[in-house]
C-alpha positions as CSV (number, residue, x, y, z in Angstrom):
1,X,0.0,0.0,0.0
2,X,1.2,3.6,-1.1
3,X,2.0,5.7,1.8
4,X,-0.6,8.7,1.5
5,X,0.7,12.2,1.5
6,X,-1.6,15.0,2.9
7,X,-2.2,17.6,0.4
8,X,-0.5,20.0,2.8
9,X,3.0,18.6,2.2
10,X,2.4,17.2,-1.4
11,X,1.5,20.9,-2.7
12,X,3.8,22.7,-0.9
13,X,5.0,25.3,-2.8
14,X,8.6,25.4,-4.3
15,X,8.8,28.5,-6.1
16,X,8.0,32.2,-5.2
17,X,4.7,32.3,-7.5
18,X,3.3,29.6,-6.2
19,X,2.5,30.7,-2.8
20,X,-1.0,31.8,-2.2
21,X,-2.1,34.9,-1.0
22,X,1.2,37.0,-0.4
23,X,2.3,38.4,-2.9
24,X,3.5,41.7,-1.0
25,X,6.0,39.5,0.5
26,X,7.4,37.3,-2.1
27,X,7.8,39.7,-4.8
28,X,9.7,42.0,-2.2
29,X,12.1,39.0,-1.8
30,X,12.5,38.1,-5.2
31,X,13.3,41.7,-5.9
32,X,15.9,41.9,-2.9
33,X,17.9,38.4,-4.4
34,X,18.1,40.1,-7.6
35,X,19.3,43.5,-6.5
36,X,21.5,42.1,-4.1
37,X,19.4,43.8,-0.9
38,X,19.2,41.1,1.0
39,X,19.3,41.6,5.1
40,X,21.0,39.3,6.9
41,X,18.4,38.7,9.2
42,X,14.8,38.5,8.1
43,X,11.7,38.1,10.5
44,X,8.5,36.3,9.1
45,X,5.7,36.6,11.3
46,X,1.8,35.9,10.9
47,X,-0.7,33.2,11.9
48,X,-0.7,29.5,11.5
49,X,-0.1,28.0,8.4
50,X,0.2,31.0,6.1
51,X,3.3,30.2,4.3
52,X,6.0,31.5,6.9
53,X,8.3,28.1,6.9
54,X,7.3,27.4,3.1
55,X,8.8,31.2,2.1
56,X,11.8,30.7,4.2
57,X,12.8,27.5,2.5
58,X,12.3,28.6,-1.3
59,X,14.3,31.9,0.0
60,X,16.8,29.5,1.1
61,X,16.8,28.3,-2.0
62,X,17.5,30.9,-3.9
63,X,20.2,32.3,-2.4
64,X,22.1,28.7,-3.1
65,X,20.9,29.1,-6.3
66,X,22.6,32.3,-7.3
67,X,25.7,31.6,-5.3
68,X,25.7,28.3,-7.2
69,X,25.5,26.1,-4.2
70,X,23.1,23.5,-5.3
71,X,24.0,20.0,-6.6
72,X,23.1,18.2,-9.7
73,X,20.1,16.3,-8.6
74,X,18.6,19.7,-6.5
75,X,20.0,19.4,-3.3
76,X,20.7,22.4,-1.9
77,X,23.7,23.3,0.6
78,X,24.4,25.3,3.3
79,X,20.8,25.7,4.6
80,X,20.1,24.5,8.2
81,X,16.7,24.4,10.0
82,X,16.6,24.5,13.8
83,X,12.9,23.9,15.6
84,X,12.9,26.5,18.2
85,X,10.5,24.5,19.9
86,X,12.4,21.8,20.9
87,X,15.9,24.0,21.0
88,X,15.0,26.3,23.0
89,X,18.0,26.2,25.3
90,X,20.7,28.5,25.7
91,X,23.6,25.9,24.7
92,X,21.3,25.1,21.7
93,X,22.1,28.4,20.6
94,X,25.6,28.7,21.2
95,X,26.2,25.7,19.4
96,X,24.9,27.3,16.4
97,X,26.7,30.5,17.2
98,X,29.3,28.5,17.5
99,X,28.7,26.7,13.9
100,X,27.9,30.5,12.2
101,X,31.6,31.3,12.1
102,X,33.1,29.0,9.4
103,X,32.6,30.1,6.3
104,X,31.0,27.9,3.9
105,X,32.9,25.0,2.3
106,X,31.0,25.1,-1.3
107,X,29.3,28.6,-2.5
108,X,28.9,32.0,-0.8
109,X,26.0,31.8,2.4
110,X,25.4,29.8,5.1
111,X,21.6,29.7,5.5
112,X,19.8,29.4,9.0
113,X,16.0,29.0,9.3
114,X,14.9,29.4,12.7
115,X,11.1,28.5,13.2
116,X,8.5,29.1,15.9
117,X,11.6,31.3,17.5
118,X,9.3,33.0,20.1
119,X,9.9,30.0,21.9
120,X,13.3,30.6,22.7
121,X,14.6,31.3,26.2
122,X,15.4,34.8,27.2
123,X,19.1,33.7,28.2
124,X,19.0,32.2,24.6
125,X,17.8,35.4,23.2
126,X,20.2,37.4,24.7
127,X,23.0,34.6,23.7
128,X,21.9,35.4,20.3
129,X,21.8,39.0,20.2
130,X,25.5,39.8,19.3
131,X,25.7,37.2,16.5
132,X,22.1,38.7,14.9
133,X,23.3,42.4,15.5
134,X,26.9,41.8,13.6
135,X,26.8,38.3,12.0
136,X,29.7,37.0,9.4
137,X,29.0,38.0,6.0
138,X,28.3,34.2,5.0
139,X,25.5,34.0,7.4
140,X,21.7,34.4,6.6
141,X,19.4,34.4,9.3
142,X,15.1,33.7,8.6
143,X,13.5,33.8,11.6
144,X,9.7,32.4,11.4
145,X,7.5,32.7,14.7
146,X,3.6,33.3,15.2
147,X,3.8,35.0,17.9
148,X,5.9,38.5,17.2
149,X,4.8,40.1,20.8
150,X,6.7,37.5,22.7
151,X,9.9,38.4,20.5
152,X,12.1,40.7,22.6
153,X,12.7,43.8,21.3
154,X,16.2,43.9,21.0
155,X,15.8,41.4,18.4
156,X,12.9,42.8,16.5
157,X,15.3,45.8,16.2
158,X,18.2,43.6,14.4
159,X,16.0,42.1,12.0
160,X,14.2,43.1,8.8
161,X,10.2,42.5,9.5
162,X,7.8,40.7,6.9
163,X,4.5,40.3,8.5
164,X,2.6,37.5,7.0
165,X,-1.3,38.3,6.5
166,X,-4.3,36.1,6.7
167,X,-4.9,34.6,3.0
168,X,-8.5,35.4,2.1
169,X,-11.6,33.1,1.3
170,X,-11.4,33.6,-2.4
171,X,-7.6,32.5,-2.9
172,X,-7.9,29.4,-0.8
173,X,-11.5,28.4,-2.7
174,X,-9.2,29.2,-5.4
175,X,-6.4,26.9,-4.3
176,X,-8.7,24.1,-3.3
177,X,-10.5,23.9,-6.9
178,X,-6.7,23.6,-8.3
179,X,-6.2,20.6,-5.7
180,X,-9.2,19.2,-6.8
181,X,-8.6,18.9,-10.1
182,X,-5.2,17.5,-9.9
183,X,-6.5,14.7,-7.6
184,X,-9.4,14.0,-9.5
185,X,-12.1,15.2,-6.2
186,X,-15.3,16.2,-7.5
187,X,-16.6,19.2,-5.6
188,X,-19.6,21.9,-5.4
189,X,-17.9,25.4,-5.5
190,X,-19.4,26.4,-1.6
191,X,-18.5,23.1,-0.5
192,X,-14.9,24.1,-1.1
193,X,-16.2,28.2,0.0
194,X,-17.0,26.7,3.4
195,X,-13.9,25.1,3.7
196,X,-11.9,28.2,2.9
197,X,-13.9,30.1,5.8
198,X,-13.7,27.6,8.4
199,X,-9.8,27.9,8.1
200,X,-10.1,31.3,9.2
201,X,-6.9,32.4,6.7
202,X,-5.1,29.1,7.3
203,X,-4.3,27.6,4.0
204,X,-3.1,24.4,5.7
205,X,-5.9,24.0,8.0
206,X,-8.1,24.5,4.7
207,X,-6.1,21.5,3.2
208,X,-6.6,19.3,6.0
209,X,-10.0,19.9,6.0
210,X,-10.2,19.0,2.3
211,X,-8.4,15.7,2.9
212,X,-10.7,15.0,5.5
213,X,-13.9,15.1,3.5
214,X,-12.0,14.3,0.4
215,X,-12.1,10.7,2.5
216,X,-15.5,11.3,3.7
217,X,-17.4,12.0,0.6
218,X,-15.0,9.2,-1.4
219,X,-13.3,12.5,-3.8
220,X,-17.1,14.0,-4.1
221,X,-17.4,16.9,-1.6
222,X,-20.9,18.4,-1.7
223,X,-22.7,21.1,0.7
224,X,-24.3,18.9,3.1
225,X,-21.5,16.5,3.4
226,X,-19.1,19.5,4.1
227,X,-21.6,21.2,6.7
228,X,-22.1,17.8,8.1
229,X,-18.2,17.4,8.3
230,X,-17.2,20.7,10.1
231,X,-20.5,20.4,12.1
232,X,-21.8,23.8,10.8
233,X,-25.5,24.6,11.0
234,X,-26.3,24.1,6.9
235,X,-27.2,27.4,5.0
236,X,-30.4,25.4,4.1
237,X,-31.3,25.2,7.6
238,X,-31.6,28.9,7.8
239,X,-33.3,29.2,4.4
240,X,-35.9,26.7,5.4
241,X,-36.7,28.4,8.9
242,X,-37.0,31.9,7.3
243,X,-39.0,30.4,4.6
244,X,-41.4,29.3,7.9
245,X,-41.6,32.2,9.7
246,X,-42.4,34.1,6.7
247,X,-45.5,31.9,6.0
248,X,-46.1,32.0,10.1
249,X,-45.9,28.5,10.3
250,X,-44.7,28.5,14.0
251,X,-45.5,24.5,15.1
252,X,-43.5,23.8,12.2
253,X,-40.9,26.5,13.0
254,X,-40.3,24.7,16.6
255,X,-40.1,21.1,15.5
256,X,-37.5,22.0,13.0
257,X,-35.5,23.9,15.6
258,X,-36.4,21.2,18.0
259,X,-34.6,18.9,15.4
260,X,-31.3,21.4,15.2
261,X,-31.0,21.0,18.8
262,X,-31.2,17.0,19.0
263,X,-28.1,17.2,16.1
264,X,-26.4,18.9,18.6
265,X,-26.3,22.0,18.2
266,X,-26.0,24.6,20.6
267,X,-29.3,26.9,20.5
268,X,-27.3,29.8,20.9
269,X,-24.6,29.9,18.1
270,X,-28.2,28.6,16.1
271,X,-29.8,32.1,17.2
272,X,-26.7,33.8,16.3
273,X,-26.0,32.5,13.3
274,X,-29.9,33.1,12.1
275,X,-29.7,36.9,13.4
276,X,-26.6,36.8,10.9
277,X,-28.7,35.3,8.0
278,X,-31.1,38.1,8.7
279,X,-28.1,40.9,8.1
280,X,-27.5,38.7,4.9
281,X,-30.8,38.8,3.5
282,X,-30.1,42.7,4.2
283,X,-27.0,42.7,2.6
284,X,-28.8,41.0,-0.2
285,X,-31.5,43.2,-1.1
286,X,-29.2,46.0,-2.4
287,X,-26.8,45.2,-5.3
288,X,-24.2,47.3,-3.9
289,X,-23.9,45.8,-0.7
290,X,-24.6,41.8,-1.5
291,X,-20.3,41.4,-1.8
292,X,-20.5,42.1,1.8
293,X,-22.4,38.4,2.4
294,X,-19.2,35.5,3.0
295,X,-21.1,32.9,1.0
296,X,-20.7,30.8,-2.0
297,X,-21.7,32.0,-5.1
298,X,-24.8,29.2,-5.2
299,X,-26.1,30.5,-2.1
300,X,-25.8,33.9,-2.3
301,X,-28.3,34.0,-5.3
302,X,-30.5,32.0,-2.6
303,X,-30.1,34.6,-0.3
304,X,-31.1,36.8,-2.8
305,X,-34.2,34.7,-3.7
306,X,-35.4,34.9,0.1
307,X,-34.6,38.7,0.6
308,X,-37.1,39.5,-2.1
309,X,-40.4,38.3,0.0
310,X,-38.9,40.3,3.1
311,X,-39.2,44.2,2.9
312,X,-36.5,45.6,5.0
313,X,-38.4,47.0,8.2
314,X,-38.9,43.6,8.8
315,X,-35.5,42.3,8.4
316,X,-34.5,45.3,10.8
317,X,-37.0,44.1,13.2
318,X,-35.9,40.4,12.8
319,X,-32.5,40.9,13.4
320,X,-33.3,43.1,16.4
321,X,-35.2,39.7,18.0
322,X,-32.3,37.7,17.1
323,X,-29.6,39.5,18.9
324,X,-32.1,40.1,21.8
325,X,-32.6,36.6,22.3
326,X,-28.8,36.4,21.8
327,X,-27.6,39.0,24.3
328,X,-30.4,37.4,26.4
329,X,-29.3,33.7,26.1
330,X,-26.8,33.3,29.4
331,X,-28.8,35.0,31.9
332,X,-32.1,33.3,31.3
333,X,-33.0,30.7,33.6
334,X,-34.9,28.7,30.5
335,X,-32.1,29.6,27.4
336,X,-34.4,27.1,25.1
337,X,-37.0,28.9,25.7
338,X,-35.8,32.5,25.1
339,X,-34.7,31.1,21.5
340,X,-38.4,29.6,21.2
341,X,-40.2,32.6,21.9
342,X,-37.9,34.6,19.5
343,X,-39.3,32.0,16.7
344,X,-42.3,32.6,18.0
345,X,-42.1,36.6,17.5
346,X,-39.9,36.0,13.7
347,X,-43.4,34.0,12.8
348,X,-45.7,36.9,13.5
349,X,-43.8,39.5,11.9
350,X,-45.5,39.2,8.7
351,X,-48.6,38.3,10.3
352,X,-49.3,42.0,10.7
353,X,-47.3,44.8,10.1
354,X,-48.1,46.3,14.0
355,X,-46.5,43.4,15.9
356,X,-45.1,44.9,19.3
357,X,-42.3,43.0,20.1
358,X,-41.6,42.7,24.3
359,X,-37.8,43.6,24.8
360,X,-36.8,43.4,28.6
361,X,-35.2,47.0,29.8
């Protein structure tokens, strides 16, 4: 049996272009190899998974590249990676200070790649501080660490800064429909959305959420199966109850939510997350605003759909019940029932257009 490889590692990107999502950084290093403005120490910071490691290793490579320090077959020289994590020691550090000072036996730079380096000691910050302030003129220092506020600041000062950003919905949906093709996954476009913004910016979480119901869904990743995956309340869920309380079906309004809550769902985030479809269906009633709605492109021209049989006093006053029922969730001594009575008052709505809603002072 083939060992499996999770997409994560198999796509990892070897060249500049092929990273997702920062472009401000990697055309600002491929401009500083060709000029010949590289620092000597370079800080990449930014959350989880972004591409801090993956850019320090192609710059890595490059550098060997020009200074012709890479075999035959690819192998490149000269570049050492140290986990901070589990080197976090002072002596760890002076070992490699102590490494720093010969000069490269094939080519011009020596190469270090320091990741998750917040985790360093403050004695083996300090040990480091001389060598980062004046290193040798063979040694390259990348420093990599997701947590820049934990850096002291005597070495933020030494090093040139590159702060990594979140990588938006659009380029990982982007990314994912690439995968999908090359592995042969069939997939519905907000399948892959709703991956994308559960990863909240973090390409490899996205990834190994895609492997995950890549295996699920045996390579056909649909909606449901995705929602049913990540355990996310189903857009459809919140189409159907609006659909309800607009016809002021209430019984049938409570046996559905009734049926939410014996999935497992917390009746809070499901009162939440309806006041939220409300502010969609808001969002979708005017063209200009309907980019504002985080959906996929299939369910925003739902959302549409539904916005259309609302007018947009009453999507003011349903939202209002929503966060009500939301803000009054924790203190009530009977939570289900403050979510049920909120149904209750989203169902009369369009019963008449005078319905008084009770808010507590």
């Amino acid at each position: 049996m083939e060992n499996f490889i999770v997409s994560a590692r198999k796509y990892r990107p070897q060249e500049f272009d092929t990273v997702v999502g920062q472009s401000h950084i990697t055309d600002t290093l491929e401009h500083a190899i060709e000029e010949n403005q590289l620092a000597q120490a370079l800080l990449f910071c930014g959350p989880r998974g972004v591409g801090k490691t993956t850019c320090a290793r192609i710059l890595a490579r490059k550098i060997n590249e020009k200074d012709g320090s890479v075999s035959e077959d690819g192998f490149a020289y000269n570049i050492y990676e140290l986990d901070a994590a589990s080197n976090n020691s002072v002596d760890d550090i002076r070992e490699l200070i102590d490494q720093v000072r010969f000069a490269p036996q094939v080519g011009k730079y020596k190469v270090y790649i320091i990741d998750e380096v917040h985790m360093l000691s403050s004695a083996a910050f300090n040990a480091f501080l001389k060598t980062l302030e004046e290193p040798p003129a063979h040694a390259i220092f990348i420093l990599a660490t997701t947590e820049k506020h934990k850096i002291i600041p005597t070495i933020l000062s030494r090093c040139q800064i590159y702060d990594f950003k979140r990588i938006t919905i659009e380029d990982i949906q982007a990314h994912l429909r690439n995968i999908a093709q090359k592995e042969n996954v069939q997939y519905e476009d907000d399948a892959l959305y709703l991956i994308a913004q559960k990863a909240d910016g973090a390409l490899r979480d996205a990834l190994s959420i895609f492997d995950r119901l890549s295996t699920f869904s045996q390579k056909n990743i649909t909606l449901a199966k995705a929602a049913e995956v990540l355990n996310i309340l189903d857009y459809d869920q919140y189409l159907n109850i609006v659909d309800l309380a607009k016809e002021n079906k209430i019984p049938q309004m409570l046996f559905s939510f009734n049926e939410i809550v014996k999935k497992g769902f917390d009746p809070h985030i499901f009162i939440a997350g309806l006041g939220n479809h409300f502010r969609d269906l808001m969002m979708a009633q005017n063209a200009s605003t309907i980019e504002l709605i985080e959906v996929g492109e299939q369910t925003k021209t739902k959302f549409v759909e539904q916005a259309q049989k609302w007018n947009a006093q009453q999507l003011i006053d349903a939202i209002e019940i929503c966060n009500h029922a939301d803000i009054n969730y924790k203190n009530s001594k009977n939570p289900r029932l403050t979510v049920e009575i909120a149904l209750m008052q989203l169902a009369s709505l369009t019963a008449n257009g005078d319905v008084t809603k009770k808010k507590s002072s």
